[in-house]
N, CA and C atoms as an extended XYZ file, in Angstrom:
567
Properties=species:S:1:pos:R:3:atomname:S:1:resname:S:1:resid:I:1 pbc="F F F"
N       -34.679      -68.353       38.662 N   UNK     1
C       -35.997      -67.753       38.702 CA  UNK     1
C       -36.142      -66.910       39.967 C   UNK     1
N       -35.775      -67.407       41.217 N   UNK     2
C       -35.541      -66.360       42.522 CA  UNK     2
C       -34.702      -65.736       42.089 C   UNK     2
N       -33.785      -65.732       41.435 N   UNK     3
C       -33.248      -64.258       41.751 CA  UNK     3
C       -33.523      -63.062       40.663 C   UNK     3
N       -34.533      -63.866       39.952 N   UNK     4
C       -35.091      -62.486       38.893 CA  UNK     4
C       -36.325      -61.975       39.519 C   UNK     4
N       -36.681      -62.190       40.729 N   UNK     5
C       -37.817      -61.557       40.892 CA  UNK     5
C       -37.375      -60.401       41.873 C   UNK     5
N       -38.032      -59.335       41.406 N   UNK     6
C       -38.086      -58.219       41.628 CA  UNK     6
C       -39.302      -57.251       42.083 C   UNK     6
N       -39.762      -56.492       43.324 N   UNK     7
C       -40.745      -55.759       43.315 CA  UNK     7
C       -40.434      -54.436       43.237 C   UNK     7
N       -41.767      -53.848       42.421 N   UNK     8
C       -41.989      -52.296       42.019 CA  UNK     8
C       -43.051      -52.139       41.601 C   UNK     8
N       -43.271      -50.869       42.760 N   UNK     9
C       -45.126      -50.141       41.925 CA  UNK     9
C       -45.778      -51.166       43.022 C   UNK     9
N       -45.942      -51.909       43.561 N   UNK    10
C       -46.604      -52.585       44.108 CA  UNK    10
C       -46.933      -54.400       43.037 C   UNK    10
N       -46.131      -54.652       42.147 N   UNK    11
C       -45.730      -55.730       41.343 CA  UNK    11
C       -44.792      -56.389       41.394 C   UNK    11
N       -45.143      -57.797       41.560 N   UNK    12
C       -43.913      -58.791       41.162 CA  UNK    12
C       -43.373      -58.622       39.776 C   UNK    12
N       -42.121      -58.651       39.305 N   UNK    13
C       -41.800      -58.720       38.237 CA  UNK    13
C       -40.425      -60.119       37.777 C   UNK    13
N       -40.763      -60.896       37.481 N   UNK    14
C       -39.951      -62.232       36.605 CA  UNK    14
C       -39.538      -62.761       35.716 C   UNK    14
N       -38.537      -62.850       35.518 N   UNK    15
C       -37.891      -63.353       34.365 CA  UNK    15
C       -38.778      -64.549       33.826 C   UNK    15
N       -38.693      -64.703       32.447 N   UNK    16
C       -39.423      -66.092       32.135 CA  UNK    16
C       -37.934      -67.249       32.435 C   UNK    16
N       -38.834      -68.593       32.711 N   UNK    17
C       -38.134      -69.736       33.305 CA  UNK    17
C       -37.446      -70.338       31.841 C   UNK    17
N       -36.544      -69.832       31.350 N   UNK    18
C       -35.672      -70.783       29.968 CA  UNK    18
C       -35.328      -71.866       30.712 C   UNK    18
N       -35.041      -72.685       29.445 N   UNK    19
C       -34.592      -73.655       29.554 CA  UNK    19
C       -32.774      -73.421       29.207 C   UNK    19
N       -31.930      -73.914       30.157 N   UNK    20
C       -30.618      -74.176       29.572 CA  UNK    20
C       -30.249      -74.374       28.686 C   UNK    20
N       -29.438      -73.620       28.551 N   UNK    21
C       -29.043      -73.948       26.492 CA  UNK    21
C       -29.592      -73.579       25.772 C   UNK    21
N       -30.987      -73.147       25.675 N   UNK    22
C       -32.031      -72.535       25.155 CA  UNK    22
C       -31.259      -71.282       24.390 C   UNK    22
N       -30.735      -71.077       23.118 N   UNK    23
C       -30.446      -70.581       21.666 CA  UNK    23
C       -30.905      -69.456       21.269 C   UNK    23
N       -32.314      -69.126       21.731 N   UNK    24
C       -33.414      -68.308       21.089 CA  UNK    24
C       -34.215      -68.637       20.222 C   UNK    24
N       -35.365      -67.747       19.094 N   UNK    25
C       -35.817      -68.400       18.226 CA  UNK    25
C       -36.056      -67.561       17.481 C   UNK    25
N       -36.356      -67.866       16.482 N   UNK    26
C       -35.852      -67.562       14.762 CA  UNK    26
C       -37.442      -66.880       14.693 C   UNK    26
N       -37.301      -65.511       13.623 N   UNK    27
C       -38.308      -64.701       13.619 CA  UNK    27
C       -39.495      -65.220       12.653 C   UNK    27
N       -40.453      -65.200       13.397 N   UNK    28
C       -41.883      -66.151       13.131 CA  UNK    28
C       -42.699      -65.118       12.097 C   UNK    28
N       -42.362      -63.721       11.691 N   UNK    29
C       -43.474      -62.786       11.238 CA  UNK    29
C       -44.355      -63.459        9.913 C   UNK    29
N       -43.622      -63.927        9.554 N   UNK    30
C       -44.650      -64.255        8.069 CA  UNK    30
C       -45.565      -65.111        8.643 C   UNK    30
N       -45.015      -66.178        9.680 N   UNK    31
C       -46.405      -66.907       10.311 CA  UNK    31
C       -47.187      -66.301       10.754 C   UNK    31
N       -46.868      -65.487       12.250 N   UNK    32
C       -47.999      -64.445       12.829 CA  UNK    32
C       -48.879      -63.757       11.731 C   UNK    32
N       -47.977      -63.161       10.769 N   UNK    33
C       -48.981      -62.200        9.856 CA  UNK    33
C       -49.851      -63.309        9.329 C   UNK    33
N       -49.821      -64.354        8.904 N   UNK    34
C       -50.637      -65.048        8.186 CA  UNK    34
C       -51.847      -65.410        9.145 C   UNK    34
N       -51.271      -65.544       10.220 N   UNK    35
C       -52.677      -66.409       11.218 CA  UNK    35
C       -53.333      -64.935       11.851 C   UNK    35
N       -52.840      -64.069       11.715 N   UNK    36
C       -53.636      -62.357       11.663 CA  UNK    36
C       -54.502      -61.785       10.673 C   UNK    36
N       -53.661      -62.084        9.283 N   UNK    37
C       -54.811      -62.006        8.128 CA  UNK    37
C       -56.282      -63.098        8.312 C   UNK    37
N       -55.959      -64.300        8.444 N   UNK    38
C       -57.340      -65.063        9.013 CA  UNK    38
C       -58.035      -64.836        9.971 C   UNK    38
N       -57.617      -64.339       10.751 N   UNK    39
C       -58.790      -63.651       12.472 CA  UNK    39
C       -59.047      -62.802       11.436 C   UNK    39
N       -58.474      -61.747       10.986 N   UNK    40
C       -58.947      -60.831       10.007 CA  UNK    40
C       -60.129      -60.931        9.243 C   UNK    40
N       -59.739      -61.883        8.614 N   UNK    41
C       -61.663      -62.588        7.856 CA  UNK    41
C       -62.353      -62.737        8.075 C   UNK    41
N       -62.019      -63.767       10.118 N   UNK    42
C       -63.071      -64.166       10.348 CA  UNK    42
C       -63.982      -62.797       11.183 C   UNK    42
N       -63.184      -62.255       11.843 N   UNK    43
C       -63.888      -60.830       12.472 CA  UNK    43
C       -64.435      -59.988       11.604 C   UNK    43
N       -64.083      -59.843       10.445 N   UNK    44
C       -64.745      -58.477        9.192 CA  UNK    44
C       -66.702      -59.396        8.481 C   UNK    44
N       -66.420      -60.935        9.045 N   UNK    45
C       -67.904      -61.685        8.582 CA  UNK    45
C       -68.600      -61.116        9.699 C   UNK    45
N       -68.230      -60.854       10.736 N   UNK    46
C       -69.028      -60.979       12.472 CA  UNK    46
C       -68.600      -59.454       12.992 C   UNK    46
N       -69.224      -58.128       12.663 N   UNK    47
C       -69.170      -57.050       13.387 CA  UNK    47
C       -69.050      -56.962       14.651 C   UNK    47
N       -70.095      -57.505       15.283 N   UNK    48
C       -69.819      -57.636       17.008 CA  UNK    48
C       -69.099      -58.190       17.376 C   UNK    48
N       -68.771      -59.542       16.974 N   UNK    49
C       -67.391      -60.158       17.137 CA  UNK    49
C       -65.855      -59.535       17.375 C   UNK    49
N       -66.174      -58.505       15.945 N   UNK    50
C       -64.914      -57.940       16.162 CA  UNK    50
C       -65.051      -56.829       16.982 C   UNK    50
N       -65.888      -56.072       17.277 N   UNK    51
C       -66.153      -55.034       18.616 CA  UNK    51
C       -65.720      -55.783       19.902 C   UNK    51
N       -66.021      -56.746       20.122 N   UNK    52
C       -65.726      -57.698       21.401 CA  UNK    52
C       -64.291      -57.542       21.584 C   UNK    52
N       -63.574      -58.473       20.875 N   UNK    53
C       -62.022      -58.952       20.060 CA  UNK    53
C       -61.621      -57.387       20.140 C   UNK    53
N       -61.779      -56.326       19.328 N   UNK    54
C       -61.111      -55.369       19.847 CA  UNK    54
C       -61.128      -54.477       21.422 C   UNK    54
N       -61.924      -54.658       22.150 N   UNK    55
C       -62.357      -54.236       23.137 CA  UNK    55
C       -61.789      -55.053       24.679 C   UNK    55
N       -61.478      -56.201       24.073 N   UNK    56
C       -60.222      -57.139       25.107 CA  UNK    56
C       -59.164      -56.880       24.888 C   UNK    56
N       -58.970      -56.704       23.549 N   UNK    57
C       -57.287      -56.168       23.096 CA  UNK    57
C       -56.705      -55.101       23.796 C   UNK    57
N       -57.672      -54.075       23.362 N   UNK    58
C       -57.441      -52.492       23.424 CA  UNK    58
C       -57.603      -52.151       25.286 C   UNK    58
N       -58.148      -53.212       25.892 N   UNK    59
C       -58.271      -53.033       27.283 CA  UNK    59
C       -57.226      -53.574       27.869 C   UNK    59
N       -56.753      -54.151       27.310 N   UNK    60
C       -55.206      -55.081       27.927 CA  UNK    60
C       -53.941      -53.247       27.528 C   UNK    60
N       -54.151      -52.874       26.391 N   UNK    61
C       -53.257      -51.798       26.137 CA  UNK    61
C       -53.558      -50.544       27.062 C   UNK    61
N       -54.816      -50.494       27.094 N   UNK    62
C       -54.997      -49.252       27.950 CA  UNK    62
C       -54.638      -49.492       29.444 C   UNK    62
N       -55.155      -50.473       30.137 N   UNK    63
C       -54.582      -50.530       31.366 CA  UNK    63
C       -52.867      -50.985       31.667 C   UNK    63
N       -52.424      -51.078       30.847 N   UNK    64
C       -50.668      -50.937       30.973 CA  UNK    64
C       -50.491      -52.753       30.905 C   UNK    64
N       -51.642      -53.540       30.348 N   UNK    65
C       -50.843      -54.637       30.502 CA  UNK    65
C       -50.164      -55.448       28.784 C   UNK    65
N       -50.152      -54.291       28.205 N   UNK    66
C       -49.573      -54.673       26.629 CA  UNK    66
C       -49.173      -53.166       26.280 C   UNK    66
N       -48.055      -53.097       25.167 N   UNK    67
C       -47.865      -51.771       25.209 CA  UNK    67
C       -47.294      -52.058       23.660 C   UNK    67
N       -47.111      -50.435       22.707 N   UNK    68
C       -46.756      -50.721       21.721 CA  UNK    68
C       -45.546      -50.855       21.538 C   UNK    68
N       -44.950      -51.361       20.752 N   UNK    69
C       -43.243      -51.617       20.490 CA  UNK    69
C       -42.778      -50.406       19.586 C   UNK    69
N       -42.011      -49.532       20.350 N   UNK    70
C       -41.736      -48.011       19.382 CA  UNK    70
C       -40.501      -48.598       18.223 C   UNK    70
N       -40.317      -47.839       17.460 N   UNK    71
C       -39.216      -48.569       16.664 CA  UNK    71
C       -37.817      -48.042       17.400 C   UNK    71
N       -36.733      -48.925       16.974 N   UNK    72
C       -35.763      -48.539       17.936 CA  UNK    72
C       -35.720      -49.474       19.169 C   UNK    72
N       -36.997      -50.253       19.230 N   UNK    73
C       -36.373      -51.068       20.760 CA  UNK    73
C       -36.128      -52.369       20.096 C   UNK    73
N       -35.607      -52.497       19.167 N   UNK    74
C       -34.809      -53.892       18.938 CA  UNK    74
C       -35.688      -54.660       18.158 C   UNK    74
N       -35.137      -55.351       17.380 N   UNK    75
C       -35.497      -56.656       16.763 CA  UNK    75
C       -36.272      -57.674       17.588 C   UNK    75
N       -37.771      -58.183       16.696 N   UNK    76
C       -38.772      -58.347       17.275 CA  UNK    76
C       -37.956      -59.964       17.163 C   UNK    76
N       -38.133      -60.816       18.448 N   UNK    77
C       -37.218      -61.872       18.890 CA  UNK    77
C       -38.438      -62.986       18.316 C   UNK    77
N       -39.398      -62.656       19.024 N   UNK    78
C       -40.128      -63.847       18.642 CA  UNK    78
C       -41.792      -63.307       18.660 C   UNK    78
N       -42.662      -63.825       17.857 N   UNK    79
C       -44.235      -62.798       17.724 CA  UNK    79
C       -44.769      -63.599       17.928 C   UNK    79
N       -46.201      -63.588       19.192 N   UNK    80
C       -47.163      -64.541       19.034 CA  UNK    80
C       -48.014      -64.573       18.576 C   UNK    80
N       -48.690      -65.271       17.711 N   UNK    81
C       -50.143      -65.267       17.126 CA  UNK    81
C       -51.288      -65.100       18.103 C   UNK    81
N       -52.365      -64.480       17.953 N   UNK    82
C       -53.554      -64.873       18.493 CA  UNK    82
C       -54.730      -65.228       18.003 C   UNK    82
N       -56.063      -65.705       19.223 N   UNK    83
C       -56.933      -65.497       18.102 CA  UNK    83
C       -58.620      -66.074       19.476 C   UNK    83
N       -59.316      -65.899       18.991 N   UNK    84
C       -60.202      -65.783       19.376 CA  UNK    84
C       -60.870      -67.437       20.080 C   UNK    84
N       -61.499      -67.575       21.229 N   UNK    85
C       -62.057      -68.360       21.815 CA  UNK    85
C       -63.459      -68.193       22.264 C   UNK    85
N       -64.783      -68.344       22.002 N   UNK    86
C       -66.112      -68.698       22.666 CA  UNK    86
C       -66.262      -70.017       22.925 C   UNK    86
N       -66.972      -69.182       24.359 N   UNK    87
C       -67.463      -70.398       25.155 CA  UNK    87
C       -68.880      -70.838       25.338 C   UNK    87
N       -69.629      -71.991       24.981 N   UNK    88
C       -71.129      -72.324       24.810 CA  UNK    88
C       -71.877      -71.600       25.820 C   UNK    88
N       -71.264      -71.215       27.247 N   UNK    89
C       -72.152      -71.444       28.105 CA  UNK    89
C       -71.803      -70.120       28.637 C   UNK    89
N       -71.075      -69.244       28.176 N   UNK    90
C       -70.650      -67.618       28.050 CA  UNK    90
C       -71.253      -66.702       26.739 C   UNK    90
N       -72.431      -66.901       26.749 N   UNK    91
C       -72.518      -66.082       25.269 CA  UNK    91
C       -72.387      -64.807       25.653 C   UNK    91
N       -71.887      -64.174       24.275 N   UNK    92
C       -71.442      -62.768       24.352 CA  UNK    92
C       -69.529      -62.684       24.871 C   UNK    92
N       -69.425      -63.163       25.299 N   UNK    93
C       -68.101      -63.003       25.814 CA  UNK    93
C       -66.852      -63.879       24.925 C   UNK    93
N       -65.572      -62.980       24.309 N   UNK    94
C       -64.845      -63.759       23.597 CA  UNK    94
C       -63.404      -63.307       24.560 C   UNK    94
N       -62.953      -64.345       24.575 N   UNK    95
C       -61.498      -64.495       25.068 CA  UNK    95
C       -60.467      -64.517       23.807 C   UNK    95
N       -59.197      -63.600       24.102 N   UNK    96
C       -57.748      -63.661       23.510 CA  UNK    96
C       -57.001      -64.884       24.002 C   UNK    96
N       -56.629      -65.278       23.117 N   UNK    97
C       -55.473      -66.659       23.340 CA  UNK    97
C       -54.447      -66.189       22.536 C   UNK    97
N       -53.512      -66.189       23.324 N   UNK    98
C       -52.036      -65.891       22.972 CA  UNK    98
C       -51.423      -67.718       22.564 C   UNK    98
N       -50.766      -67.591       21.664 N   UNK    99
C       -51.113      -69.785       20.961 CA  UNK    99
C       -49.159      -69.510       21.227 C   UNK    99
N       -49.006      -69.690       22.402 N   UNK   100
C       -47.523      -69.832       22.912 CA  UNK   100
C       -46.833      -71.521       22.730 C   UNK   100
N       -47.532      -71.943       21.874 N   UNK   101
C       -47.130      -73.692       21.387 CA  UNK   101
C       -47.091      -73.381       19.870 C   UNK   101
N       -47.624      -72.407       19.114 N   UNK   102
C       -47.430      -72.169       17.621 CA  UNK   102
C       -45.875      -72.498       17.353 C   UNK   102
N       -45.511      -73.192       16.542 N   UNK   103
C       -44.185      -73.959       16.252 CA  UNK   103
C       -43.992      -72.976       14.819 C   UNK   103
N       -42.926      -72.925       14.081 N   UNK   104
C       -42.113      -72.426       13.791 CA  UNK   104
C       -40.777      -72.364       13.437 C   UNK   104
N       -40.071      -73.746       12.200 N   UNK   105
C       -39.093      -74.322       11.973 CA  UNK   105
C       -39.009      -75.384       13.663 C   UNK   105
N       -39.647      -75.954       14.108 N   UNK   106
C       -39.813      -76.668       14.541 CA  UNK   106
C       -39.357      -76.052       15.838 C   UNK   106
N       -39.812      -74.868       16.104 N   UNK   107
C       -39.393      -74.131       17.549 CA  UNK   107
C       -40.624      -74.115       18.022 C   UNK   107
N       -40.800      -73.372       19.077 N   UNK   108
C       -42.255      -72.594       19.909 CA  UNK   108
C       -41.799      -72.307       20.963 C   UNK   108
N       -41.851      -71.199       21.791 N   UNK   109
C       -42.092      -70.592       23.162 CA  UNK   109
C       -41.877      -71.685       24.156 C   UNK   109
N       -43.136      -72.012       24.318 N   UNK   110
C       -44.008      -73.748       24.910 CA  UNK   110
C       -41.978      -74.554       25.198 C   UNK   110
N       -41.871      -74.512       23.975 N   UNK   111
C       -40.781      -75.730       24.454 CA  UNK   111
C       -39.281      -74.992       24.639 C   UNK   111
N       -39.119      -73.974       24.525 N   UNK   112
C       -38.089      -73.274       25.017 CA  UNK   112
C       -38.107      -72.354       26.778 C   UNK   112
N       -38.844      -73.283       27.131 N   UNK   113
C       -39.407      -72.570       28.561 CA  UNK   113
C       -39.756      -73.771       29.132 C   UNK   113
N       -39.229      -73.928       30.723 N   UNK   114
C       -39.386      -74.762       31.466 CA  UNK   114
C       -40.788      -74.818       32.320 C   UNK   114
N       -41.313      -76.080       32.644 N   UNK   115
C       -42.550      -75.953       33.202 CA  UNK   115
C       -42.515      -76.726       35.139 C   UNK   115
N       -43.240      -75.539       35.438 N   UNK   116
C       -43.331      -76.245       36.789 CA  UNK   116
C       -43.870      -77.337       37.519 C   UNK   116
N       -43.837      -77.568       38.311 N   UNK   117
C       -44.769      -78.641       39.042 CA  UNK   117
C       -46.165      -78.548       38.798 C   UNK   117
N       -47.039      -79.041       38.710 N   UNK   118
C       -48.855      -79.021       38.796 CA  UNK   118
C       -48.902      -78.719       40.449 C   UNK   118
N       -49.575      -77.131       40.513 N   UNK   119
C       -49.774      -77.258       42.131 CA  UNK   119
C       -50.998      -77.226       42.031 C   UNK   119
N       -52.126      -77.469       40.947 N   UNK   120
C       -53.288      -77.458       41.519 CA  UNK   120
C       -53.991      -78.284       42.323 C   UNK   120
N       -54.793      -78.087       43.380 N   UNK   121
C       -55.448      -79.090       44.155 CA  UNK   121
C       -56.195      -80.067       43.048 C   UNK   121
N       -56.985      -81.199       43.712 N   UNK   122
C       -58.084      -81.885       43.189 CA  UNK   122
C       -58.971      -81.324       43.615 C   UNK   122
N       -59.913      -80.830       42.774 N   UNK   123
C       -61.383      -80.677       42.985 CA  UNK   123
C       -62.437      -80.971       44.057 C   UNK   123
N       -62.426      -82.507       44.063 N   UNK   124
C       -62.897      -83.432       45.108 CA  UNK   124
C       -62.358      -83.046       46.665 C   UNK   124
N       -60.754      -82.929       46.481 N   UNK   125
C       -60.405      -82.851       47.997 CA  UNK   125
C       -60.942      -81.321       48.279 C   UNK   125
N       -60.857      -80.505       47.253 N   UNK   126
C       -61.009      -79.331       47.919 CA  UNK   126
C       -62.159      -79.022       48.513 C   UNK   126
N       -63.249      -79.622       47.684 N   UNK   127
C       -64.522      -79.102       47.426 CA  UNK   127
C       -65.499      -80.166       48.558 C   UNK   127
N       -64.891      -81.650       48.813 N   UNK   128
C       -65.331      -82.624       49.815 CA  UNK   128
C       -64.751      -83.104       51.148 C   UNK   128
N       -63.205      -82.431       50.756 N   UNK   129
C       -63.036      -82.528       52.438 CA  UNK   129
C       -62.349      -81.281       53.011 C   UNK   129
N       -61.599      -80.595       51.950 N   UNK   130
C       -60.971      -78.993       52.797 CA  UNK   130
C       -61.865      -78.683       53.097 C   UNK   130
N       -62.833      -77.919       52.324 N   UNK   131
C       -63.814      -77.342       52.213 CA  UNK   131
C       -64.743      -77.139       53.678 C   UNK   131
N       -64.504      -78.275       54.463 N   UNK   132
C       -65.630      -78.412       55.629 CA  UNK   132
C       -64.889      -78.434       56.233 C   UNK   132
N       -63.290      -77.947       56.542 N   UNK   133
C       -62.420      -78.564       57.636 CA  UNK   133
C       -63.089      -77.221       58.784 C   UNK   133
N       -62.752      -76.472       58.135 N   UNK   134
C       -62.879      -74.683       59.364 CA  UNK   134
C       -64.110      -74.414       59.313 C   UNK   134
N       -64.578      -73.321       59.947 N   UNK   135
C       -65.844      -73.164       60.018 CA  UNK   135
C       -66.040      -71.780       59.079 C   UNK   135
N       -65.331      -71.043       58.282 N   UNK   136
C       -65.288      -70.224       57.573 CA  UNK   136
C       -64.594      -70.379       56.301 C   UNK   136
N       -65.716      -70.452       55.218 N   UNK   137
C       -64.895      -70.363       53.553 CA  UNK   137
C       -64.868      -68.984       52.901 C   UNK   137
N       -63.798      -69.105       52.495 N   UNK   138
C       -63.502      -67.665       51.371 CA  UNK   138
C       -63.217      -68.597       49.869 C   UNK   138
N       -64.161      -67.406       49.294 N   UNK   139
C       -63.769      -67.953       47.872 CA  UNK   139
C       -63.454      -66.379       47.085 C   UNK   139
N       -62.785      -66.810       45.819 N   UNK   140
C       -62.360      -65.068       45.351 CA  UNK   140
C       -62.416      -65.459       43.556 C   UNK   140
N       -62.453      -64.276       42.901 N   UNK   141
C       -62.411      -64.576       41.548 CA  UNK   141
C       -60.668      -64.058       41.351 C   UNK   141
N       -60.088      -65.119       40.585 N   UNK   142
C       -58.630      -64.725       40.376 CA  UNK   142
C       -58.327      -64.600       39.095 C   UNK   142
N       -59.378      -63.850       38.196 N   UNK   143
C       -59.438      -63.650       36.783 CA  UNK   143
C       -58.427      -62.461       36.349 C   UNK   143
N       -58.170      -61.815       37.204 N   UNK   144
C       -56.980      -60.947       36.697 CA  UNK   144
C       -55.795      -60.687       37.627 C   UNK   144
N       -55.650      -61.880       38.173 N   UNK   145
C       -54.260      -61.919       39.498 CA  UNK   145
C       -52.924      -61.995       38.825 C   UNK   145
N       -52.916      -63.295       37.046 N   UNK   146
C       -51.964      -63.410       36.418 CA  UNK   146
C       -51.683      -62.006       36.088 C   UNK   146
N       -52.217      -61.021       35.363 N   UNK   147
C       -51.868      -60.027       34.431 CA  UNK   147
C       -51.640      -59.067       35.984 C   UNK   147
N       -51.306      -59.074       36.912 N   UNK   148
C       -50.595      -58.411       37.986 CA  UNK   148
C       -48.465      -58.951       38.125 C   UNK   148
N       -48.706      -59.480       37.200 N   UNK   149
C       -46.871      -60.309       37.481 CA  UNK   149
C       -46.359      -59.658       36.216 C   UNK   149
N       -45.413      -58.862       36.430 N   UNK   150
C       -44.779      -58.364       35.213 CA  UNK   150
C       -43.592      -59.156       34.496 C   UNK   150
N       -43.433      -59.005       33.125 N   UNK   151
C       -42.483      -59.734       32.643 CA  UNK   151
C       -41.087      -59.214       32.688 C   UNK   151
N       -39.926      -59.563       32.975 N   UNK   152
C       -38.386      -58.440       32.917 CA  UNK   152
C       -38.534      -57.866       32.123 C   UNK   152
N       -37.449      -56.730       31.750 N   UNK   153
C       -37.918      -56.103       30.279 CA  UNK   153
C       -36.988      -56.717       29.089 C   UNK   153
N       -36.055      -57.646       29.417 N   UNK   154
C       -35.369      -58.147       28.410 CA  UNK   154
C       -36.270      -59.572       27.885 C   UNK   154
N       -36.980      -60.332       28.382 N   UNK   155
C       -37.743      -61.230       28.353 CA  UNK   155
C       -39.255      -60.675       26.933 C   UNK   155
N       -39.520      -59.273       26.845 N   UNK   156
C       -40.970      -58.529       27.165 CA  UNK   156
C       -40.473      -58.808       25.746 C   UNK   156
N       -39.449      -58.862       24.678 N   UNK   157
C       -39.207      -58.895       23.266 CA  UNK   157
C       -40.015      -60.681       22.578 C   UNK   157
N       -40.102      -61.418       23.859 N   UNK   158
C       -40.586      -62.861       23.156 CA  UNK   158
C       -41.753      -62.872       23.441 C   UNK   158
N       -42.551      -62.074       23.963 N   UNK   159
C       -43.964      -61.709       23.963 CA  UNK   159
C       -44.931      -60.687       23.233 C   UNK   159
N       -44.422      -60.523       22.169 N   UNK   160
C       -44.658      -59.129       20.956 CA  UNK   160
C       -45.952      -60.133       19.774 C   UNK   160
N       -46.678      -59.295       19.647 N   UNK   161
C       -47.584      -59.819       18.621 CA  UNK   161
C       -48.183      -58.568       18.087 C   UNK   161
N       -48.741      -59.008       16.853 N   UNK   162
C       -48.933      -58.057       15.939 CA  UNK   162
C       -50.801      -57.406       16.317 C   UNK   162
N       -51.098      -56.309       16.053 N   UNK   163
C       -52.103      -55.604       16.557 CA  UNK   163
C       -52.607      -54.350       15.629 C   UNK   163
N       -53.358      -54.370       15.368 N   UNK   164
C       -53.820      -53.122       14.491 CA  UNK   164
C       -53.848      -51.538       15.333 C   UNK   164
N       -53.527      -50.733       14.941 N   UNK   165
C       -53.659      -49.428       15.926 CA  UNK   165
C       -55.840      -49.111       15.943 C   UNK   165
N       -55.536      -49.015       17.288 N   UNK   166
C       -56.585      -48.709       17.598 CA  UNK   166
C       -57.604      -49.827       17.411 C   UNK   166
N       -57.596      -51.186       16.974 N   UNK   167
C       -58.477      -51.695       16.598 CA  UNK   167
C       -58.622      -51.682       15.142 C   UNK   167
N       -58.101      -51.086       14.409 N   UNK   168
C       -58.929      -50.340       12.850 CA  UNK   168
C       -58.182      -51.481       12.198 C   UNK   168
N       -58.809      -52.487       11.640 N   UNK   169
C       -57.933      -53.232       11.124 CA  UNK   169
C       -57.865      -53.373        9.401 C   UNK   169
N       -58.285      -52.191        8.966 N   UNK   170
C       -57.837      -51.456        7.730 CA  UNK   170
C       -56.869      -50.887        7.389 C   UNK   170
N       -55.600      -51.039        9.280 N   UNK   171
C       -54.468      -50.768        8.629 CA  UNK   171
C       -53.423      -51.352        9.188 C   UNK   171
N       -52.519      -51.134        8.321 N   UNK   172
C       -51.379      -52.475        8.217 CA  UNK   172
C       -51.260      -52.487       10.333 C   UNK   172
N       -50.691      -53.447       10.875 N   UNK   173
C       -50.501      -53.992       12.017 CA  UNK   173
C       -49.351      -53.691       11.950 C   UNK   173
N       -49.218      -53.672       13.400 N   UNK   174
C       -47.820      -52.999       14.295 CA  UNK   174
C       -47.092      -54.032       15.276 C   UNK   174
N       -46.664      -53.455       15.961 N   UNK   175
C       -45.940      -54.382       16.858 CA  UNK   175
C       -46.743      -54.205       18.407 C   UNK   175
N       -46.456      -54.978       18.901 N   UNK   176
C       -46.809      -54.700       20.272 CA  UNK   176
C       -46.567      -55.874       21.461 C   UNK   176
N       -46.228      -55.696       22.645 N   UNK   177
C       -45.753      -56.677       23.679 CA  UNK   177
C       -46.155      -56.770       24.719 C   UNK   177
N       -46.684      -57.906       25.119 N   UNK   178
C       -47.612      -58.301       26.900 CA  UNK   178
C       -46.074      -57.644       27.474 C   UNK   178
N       -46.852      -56.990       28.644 N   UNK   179
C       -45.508      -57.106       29.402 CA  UNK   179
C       -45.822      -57.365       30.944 C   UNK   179
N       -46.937      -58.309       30.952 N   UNK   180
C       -47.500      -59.278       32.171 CA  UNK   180
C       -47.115      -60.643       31.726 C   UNK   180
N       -46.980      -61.814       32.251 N   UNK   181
C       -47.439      -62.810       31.845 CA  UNK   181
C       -47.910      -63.232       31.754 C   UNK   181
N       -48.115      -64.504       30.560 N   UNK   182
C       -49.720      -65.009       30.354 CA  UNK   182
C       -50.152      -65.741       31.307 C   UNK   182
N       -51.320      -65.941       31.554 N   UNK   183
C       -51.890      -67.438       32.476 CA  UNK   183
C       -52.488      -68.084       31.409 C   UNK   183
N       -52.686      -68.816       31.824 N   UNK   184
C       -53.352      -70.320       31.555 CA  UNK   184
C       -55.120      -69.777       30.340 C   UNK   184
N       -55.572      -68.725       31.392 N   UNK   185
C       -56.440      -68.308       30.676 CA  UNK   185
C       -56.314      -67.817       28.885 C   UNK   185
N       -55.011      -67.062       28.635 N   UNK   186
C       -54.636      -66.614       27.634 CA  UNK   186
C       -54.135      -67.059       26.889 C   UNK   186
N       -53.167      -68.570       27.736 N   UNK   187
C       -52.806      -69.135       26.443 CA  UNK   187
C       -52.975      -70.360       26.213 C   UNK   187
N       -52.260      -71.031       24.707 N   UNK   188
C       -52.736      -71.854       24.344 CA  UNK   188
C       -52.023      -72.654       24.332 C   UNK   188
N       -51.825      -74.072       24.950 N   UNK   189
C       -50.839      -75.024       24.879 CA  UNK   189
C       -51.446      -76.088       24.251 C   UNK   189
């Protein structure tokens, strides 16, 4: 993992962490398409819904952090499904979940990829005793720090999911690939 990291442009860029021995995995499209036709349904009942849902999508493509897959760059390795998340206490606002645990002849992403240590603090310590150690707190929103880490570009083929051009989802879906990695926010374990 150190020695795939790489900077450019002002970006980290990293290999994803496989697991040894790790085979590859067997092409998922008929699943993805199926769990795409259902967001499909459920967004064509809920207009604004799907204005939302396309408007996170299409903002991840426009700012360079998903891009389309031209034909010619290879056989799509592995596709992730997505699909929509609201939160009670966020109205108006819908989140993309990339479902990187979706299994698949008994494969998934999730388990062909190694996981790190838990570095998050506890709550309590942070919030009841760091918290008061110095006499100055900084706090920051780190809602888009993940989608600053780029993925290698040989890696960027197991992160491809299917996407309608433009939003218009009257027509057939294409290919397309994060080529950040996900956080925690995006996906789904």
């Amino acid at each position: 993992m150190r020695k795939s990291k790489t900077i450019g442009n002002g970006h980290y860029k990293v290999a994803m962490p496989w697991r040894p021995g790790s085979t590859g995995l067997p092409c998922n499209r008929s699943q993805v398409l199926s769990r795409l036709q259902q967001l499909q349904a459920r967004l064509n009942r809920d207009p604004d819904l799907l204005e939302k849902y396309v408007h996170v999508v299409e903002s991840y493509i426009s700012q360079g952090h998903a891009r389309k897959v031209e034909l010619g760059d290879g056989s799509a390795k592995w596709l992730l499904p997505h699909h929509l998340v609201l939160h009670p206490l966020k109205p108006g606002k819908v989140r993309v979940v990339f479902d990187c645990a979706a299994s698949y002849q008994g494969r998934s992403l999730n388990n062909e990829l190694l996981t790190g240590p838990d570095l998050l603090q506890s709550l309590i310590g942070v919030l009841l005793l760091r918290f008061r150690v110095g006499r100055i707190a900084f706090t920051a929103d780190i809602q888009l720090m993940f989608l600053q880490v780029y993925v290698a570009n040989e890696d960027q083929d197991f992160l491809r999911f299917l996407w309608w051009p433009r939003g218009k989802n009257s027509q057939p879906p294409k290919e397309y690939c994060m080529v950040v990695h996900l956080s925690r926010s995006e996906v789904f374990s």
